[in-house]
C-alpha positions as CSV (number, residue, x, y, z in Angstrom):
1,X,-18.6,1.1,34.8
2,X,-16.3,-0.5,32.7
3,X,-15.3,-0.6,28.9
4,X,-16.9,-4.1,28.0
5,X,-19.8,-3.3,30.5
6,X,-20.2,0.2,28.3
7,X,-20.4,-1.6,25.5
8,X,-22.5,-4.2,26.2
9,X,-24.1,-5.7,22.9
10,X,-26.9,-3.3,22.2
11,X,-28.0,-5.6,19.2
12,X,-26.9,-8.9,20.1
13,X,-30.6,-10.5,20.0
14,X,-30.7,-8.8,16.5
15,X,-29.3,-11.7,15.0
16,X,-27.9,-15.1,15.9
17,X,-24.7,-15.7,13.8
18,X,-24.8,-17.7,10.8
19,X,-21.1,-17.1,9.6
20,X,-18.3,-14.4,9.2
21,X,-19.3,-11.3,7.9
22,X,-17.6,-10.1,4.7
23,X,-15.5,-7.2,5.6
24,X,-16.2,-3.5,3.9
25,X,-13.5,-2.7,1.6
26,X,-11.3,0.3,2.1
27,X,-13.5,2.4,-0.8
28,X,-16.5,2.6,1.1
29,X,-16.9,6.6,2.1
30,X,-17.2,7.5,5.3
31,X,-20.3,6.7,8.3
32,X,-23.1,7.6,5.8
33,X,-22.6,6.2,2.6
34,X,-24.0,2.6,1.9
35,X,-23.5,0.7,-0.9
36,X,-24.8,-2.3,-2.7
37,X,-23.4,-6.0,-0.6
38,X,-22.8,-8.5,-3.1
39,X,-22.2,-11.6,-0.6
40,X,-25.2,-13.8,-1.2
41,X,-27.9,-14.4,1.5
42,X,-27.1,-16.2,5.1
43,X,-30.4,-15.6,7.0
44,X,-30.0,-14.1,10.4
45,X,-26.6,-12.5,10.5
46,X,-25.8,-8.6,10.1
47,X,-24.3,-7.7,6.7
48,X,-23.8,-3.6,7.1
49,X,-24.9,-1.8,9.9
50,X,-25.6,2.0,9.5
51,X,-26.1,4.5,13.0
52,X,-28.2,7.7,12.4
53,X,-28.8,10.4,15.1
54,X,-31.0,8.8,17.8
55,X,-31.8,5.4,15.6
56,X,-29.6,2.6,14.0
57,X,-30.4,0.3,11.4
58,X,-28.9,-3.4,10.3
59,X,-29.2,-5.1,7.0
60,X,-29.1,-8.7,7.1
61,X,-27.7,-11.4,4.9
62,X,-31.0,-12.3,3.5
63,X,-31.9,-9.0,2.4
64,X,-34.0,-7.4,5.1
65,X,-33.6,-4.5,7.5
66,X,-34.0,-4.3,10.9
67,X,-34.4,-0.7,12.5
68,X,-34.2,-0.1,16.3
69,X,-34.1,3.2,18.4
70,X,-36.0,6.6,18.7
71,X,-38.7,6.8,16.1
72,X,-40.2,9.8,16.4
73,X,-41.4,10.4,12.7
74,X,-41.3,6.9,11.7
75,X,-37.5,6.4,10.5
76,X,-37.7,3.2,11.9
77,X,-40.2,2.1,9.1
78,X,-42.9,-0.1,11.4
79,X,-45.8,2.1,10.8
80,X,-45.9,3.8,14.5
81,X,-43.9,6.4,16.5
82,X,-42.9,3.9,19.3
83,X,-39.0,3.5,20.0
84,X,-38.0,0.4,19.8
85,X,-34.8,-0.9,21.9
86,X,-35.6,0.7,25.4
87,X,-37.6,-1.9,26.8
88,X,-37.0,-5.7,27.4
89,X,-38.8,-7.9,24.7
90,X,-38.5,-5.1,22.0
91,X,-35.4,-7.0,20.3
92,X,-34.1,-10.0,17.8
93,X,-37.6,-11.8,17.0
94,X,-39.8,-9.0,18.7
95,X,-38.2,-6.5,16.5
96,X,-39.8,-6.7,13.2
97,X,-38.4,-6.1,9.8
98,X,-39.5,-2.7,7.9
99,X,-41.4,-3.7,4.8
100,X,-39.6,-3.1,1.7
101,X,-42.7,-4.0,-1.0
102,X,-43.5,-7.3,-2.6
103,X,-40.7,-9.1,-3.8
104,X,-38.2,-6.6,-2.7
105,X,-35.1,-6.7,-1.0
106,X,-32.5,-4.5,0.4
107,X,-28.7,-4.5,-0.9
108,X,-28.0,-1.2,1.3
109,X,-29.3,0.7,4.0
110,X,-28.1,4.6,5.3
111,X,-29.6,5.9,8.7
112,X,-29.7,9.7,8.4
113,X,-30.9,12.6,11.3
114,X,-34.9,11.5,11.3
115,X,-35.0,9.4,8.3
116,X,-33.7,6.6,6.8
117,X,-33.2,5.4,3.1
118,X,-32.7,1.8,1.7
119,X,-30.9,1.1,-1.7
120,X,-33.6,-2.0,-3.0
121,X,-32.0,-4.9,-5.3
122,X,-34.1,-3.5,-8.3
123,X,-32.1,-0.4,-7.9
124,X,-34.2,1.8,-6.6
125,X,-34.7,4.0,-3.4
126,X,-36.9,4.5,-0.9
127,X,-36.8,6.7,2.0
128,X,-39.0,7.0,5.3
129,X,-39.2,9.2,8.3
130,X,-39.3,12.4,8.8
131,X,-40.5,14.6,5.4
132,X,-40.3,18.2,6.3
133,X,-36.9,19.7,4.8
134,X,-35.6,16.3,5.1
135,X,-34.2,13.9,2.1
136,X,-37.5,11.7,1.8
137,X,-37.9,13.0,-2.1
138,X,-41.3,12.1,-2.6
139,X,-42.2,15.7,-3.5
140,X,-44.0,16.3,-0.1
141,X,-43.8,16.8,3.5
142,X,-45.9,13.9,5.4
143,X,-43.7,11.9,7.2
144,X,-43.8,8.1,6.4
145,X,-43.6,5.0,8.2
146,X,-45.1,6.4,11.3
147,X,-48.6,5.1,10.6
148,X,-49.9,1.9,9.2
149,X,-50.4,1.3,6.1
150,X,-47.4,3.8,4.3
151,X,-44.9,1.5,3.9
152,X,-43.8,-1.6,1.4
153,X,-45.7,-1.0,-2.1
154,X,-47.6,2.0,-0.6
155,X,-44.2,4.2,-0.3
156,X,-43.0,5.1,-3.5
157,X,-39.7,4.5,-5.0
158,X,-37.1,8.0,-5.1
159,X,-38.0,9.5,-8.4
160,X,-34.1,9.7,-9.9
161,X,-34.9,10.0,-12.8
162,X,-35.6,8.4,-16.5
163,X,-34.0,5.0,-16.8
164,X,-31.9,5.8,-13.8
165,X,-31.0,3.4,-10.8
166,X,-29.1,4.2,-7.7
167,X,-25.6,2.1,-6.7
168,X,-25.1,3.6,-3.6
169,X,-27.1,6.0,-1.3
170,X,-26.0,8.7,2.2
171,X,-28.5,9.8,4.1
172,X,-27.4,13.1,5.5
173,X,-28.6,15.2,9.0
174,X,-31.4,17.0,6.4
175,X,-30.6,15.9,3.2
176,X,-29.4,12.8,1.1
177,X,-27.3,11.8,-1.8
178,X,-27.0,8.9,-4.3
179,X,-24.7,7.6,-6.4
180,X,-26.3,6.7,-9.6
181,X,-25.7,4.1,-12.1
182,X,-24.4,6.8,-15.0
183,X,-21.7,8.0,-12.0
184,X,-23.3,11.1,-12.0
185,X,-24.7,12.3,-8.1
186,X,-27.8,13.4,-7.0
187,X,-28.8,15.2,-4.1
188,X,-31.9,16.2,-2.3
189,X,-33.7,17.7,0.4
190,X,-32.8,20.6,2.9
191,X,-30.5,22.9,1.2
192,X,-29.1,25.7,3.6
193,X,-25.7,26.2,2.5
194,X,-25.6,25.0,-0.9
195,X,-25.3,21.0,0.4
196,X,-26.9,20.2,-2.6
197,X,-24.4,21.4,-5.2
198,X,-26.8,23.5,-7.1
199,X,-25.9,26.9,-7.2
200,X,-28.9,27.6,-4.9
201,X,-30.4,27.1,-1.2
202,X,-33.9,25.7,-2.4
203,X,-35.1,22.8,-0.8
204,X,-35.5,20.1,-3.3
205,X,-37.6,17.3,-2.9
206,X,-40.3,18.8,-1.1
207,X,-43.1,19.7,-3.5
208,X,-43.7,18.4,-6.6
209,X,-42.1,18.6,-10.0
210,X,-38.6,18.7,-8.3
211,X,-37.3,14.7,-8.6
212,X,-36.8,12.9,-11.4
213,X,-35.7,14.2,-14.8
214,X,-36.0,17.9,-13.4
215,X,-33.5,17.4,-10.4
216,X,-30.0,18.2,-11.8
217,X,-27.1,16.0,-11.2
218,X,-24.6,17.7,-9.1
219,X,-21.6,19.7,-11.7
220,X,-18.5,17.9,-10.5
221,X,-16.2,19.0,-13.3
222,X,-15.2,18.3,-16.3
223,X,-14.9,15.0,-17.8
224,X,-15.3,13.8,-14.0
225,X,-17.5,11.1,-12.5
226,X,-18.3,9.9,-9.1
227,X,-17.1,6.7,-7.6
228,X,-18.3,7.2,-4.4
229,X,-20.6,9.9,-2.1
230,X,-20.9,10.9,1.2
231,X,-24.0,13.2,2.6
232,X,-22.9,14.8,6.3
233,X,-24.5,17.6,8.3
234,X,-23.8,20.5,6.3
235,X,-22.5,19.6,3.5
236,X,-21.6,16.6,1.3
237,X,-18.3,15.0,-0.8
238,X,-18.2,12.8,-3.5
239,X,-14.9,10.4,-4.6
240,X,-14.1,11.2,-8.1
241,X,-12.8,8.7,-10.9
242,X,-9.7,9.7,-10.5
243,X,-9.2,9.4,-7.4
244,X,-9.6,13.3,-5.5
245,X,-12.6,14.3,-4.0
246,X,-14.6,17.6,-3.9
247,X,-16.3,18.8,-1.4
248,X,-19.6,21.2,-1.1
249,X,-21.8,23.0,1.1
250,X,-21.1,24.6,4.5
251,X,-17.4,26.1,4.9
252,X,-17.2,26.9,8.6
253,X,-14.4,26.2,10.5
254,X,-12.9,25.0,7.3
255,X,-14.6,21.8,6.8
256,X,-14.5,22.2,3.1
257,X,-11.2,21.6,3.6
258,X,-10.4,24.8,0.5
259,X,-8.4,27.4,3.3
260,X,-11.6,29.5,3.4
261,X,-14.6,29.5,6.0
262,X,-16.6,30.4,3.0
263,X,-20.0,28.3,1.6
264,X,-19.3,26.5,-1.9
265,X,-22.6,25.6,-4.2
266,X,-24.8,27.9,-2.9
267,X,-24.2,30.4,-5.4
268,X,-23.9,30.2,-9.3
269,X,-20.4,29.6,-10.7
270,X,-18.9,27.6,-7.7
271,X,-19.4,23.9,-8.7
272,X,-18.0,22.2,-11.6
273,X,-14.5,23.1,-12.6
274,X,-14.7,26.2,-9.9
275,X,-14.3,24.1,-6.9
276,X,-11.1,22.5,-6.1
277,X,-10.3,19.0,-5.4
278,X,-9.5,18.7,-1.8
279,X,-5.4,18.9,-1.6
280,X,-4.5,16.1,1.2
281,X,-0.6,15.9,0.1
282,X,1.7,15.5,-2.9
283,X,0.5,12.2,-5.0
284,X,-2.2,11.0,-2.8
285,X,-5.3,9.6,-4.1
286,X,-8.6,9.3,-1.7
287,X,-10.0,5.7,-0.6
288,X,-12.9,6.6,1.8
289,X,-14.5,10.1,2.7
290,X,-15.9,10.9,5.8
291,X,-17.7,14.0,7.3
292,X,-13.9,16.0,7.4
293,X,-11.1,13.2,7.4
294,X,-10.2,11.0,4.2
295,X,-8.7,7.7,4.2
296,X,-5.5,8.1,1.9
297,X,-3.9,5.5,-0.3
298,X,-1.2,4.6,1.6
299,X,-3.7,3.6,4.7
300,X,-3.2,6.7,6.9
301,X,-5.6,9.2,7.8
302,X,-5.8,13.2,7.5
303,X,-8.4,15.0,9.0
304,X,-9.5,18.7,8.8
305,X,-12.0,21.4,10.2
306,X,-13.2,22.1,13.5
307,X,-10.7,20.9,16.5
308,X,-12.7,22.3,19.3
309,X,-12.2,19.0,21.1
310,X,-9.4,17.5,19.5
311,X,-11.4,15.8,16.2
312,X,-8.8,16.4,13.7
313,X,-6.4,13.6,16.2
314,X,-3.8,16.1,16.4
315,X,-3.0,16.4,20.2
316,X,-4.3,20.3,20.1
317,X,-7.7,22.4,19.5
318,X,-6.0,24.5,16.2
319,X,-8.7,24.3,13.0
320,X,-7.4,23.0,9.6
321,X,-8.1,24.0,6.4
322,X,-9.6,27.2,7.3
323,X,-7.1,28.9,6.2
324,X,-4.0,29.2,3.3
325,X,-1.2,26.6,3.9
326,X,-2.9,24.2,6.0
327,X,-3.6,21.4,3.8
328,X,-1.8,19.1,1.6
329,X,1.7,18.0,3.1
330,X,0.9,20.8,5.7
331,X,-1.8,18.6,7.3
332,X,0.0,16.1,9.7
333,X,-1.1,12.3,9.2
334,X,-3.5,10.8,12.4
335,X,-1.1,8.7,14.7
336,X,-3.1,5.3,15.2
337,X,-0.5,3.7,16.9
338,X,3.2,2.2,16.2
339,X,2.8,-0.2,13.2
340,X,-1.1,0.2,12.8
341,X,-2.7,0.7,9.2
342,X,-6.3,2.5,8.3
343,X,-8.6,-0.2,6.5
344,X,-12.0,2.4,7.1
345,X,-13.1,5.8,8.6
346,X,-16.1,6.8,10.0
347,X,-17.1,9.8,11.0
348,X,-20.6,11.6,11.7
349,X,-20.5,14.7,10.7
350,X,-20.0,16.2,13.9
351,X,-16.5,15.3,14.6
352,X,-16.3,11.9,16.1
353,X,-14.4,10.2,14.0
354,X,-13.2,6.4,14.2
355,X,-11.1,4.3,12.4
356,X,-10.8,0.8,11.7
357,X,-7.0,-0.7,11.9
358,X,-5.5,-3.7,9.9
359,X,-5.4,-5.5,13.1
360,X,-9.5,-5.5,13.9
361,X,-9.4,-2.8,16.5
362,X,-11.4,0.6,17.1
363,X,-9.7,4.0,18.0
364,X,-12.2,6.8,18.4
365,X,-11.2,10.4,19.3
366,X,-12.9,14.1,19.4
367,X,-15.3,14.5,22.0
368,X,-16.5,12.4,24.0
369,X,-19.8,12.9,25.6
370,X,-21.8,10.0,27.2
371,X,-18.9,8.0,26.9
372,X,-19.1,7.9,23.0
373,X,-15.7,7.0,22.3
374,X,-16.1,3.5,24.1
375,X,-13.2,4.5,26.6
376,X,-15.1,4.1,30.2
377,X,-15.1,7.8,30.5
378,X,-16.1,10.8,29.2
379,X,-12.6,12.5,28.8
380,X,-11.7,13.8,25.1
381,X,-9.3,12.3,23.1
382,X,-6.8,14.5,21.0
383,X,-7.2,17.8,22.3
384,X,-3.9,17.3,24.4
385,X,-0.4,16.3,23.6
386,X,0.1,12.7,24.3
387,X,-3.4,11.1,23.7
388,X,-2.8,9.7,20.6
389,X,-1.1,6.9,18.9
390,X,0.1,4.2,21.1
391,X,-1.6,5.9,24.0
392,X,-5.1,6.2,22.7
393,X,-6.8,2.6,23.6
394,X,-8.9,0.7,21.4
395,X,-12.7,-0.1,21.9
396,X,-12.9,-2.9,24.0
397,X,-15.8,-5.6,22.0
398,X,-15.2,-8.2,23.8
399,X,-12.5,-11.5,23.9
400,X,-11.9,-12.5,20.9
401,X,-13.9,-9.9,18.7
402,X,-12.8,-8.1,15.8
403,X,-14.7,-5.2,14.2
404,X,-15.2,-5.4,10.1
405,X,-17.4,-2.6,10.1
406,X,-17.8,0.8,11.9
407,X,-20.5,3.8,11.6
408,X,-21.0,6.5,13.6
409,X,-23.7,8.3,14.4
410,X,-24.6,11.7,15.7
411,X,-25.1,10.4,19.3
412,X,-23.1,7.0,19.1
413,X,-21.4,4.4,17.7
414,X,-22.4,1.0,16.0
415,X,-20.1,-2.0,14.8
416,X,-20.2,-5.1,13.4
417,X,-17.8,-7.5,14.5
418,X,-16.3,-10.5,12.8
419,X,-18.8,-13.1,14.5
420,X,-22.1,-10.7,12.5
421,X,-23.3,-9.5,15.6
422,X,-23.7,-5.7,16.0
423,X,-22.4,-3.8,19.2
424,X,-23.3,0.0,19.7
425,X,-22.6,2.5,22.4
C-alpha cells in the first residue's frame, strides 16, 4: 500500500471547502489542548480538528462539531453507542452534528480517551462520554450522549466555579483540564498519580459537592498564572506567564522531565513553589507543550521520557530526564531536517509525537504501529542512528496539500490541511 493510499482522506466528506483555514499559532499546547478560534463563521469547512483514542472530532467554521469513530459510551455525542465512520453512507451530510443546547455554539473542541469536551462561545463546558473515573465533571458516573435525550440543554454545563468561564479546555486519557478566564487551572476526574495537582489521588468530579467553588485551582507557584494547559495520560502541564512550564502527575520513565521517576502532586507539599519549572536549556522560553516534548522559542524541539521506540527523535532507546544531568542544554534538540523550523507539536501522550514544519509538512517518529506514522510501513522511527533529520520523510497528504493543523491521538493521527479538509490515519 502506499503513503497517499494510507492516508486516504478519512474525513473528506466531512466538509466541502469553503476557504483556507486559519493556521494554529505556535502557542497552542500540545495534541489535547483546544482553545477558543476567533476566525468568524465559513459554513462547511474544518476549523480545529482534535483526535482522541478510538474517536476524532472536527469543529467547523460555523460553530458546530462533528464527531466520528468508536463510540462506545457516547463520546461521540449522537445519543447512541453506534460508531460512526466504518460503513459507507455514515459521513459528511449523514454524519450529524452533536447538539450543543439552544443557541449555543462551539469555539473549541478536545477529544480525550472515551470522552470528549467542547469549550461553548458563552464560555462554558460541557463534556460527554464515558463518566466513570473519567473527566465528565457532572458530579456522577452515567455516561452521556449514548442515549437520546442527554444531550444539548439536557447536559449540564462543567460546574467551574462562581463567575468563572473556561478559555481553553484538554481532555486527558481519564481526566481533563481547563484554562480558566482568571489564568488559574482546573483539573478533574481520574486522579491516580496526583494528575490533578492536588496533593491527593481522589477522583474528583465524580460525586457531588466536588466542582464548582469546592474544586481547587491547581498551586502553580507564586505569583504565577497559566497561559496555556495540556491534560495527557498520566499526567498534565500547564504554560506559565512567564514563559516555563511545570509539569504534574506520573514520573515514570522520567516524563516529568524533573531527573527523578518519582510522582509529583499526589502528596502534600509538592505543587506550588515545590515543583520545578521544566529546565529545557539556558534562556529558553516554552511555546507549545505536548505530552513529553515542548516547542522552544527558537522553533526547535526537545523531547523527554520514555525512548523505548525512539520517541524522544534521538536516533537511540536511552530515557531522558529520568535522571540528574539530562535536561537543560544536556537534552539534544530533534533534527527535523536541514533548514526546517517547528511551527507545532503534537503528541498523545503515549509517545508519538509529530511536528509541523515552516514549510507545511509532517514528520512523525516513535513507534509506529498500524502504520501510524503515515510512512507506508510499520518500521519505527528514531530508535536507530540515521532515521532522523533529512532522512525521516514527511507525511505524504496529497499534491499540493499543506497541513496547518496536527493532533494525535492514542491510535492515530488527524490533520487539517490548508484546503479545510481533514485527513487521518
Amino acid at each position: 500500500m502506499t503513503r497517499r493510499a494510507l492516508i486516504a482522506a478519512c474525513a473528506l466528506a466531512l466538509v466541502v471547502a469553503a476557504g483556507p483555514a486559519d493556521a494554529r499559532t505556535g502557542d497552542v499546547t500540545g495534541h489535547r489542548q483546544s482553545r477558543a478560534a476567533t476566525a468568524g463563521p465559513i459554513p462547511g469547512a474544518v476549523r480545529s480538528v482534535s483526535a482522541g483514542h478510538g474517536h476524532s472530532c472536527a469543529l467547523l467554521r460555523d460553530g458546530a462539531v462533528k464527531c466520528w469513530g468508536h463510540n462506545d459510551y457516547g463520546q461521540l455525542g449522537l445519543g447512541d453507542d453506534e460508531n460512526r465512520g466504518d460503513q459507507p453512507g455514515e459521513m459528511g451530510a449523514d454524519l450529524p452534528t452533536v447538539e450543543l443546547g439552544t443557541g449555543r455554539t462551539a469555539t473549541a473542541v478536545s477529544a480525550g480517551a472515551d470522552h470528549t469536551c467542547a469549550l461553548l462561545d458563552d464560555g462554558t463546558v460541557r463534556c460527554w462520554g464515558r463518566g466513570e473515573r473519567l473527566g465528565l465533571g457532572l458530579g456522577h458516573t452515567q455516561d452521556r450522549g449514548d442515549d437520546p435525550g442527554e444531550m444539548g440543554d439536557a447536559l449540564a454545563p462543567v460546574d467551574l466555579g462562581t463567575g468563572r468561564t473556561a478559555t481553553r479546555i484538554s481532555a486527558g486519557v481519564n481526566h481533563t483540564c481547563a484554562l480558566l478566564d482568571d489564568a488559574t487551572v482546573k483539573c478533574w476526574g481520574d486522579n491516580g498519580h496526583g494528575r490533578l495537582g492536588l496533593g491527593d489521588t481522589a477522583t474528583r468530579g465524580d460525586q457531588p459537592g466536588e466542582m464548582g467553588d469546592a474544586l481547587p485551582a491547581v498551586d502553580l507557584g507564586t505569583g504565577r498564572t497559566a497561559t496555556a494547559v495540556f491534560a495527557g495520560g498520566a499526567h498534565s502541564c500547564a504554560r506559565l506567564d512567564d514563559g516555563s512550564v511545570k509539569c504534574w502527575g506520573s514520573g515514570e520513565f522520567g516524563m516529568l522531565g524533573l531527573g527523578d521517576v518519582g510522582n509529583r502532586g499526589d502528596s502534600p507539599g509538592e505543587m506550588g513553589d515545590q515543583i520545578p519549572a521544566l529546565d529545557l536549556g539556558t534562556g529558553r522560553t516554552v511555546t507549545a507543550i505536548g505530552h513529553a516534548c515542548a516547542l522552544l522559542d527558537d522553533a526547535t524541539v526537545k523531547c523527554w521520557g520514555d525512548n523505548s521506540a525512539g520517541q524522544l527523535g534521538q536516533g537511540d532507546e536511552v530515557r531522558r530526564g529520568d535522571d540528574p544531568g539530562e535536561m537543560g542544554d544536556h537534552l539534544p534538540t530533534v533534527d527535523l531536517g536541514t533548514g526546517r523550523t517547528v511551527t507545532a507539536i503534537s503528541d498523545d501522550g503515549y509517545g508519538h509525537p509529530c511536528a509541523l514544519l515552516d514549510d507545511g509538512t509532517l514528520r512523525c517518529w516513535g513507534p509506529n504501529w498500524r502504520g501510524r506514522l503515515g510512512l507506508g510501513d510499520t518500521d519505527d522511527r528514531g530508535d536507530e542512528p540515521g532515521e532522523m533529520g533529512d532522512q525521516l520523510a514527511p507525511v505524504d497528504l496529497g499534491d499540493g496539500l499543506r497541513a496547518v493543523e496536527v493532533d494525535s491521538g492514542t491510535e492515530h493521527e488527524c490533520a487539517r490541511l490548508d484546503d479545510a479538509t481533514v485527513k487521518c490515519w
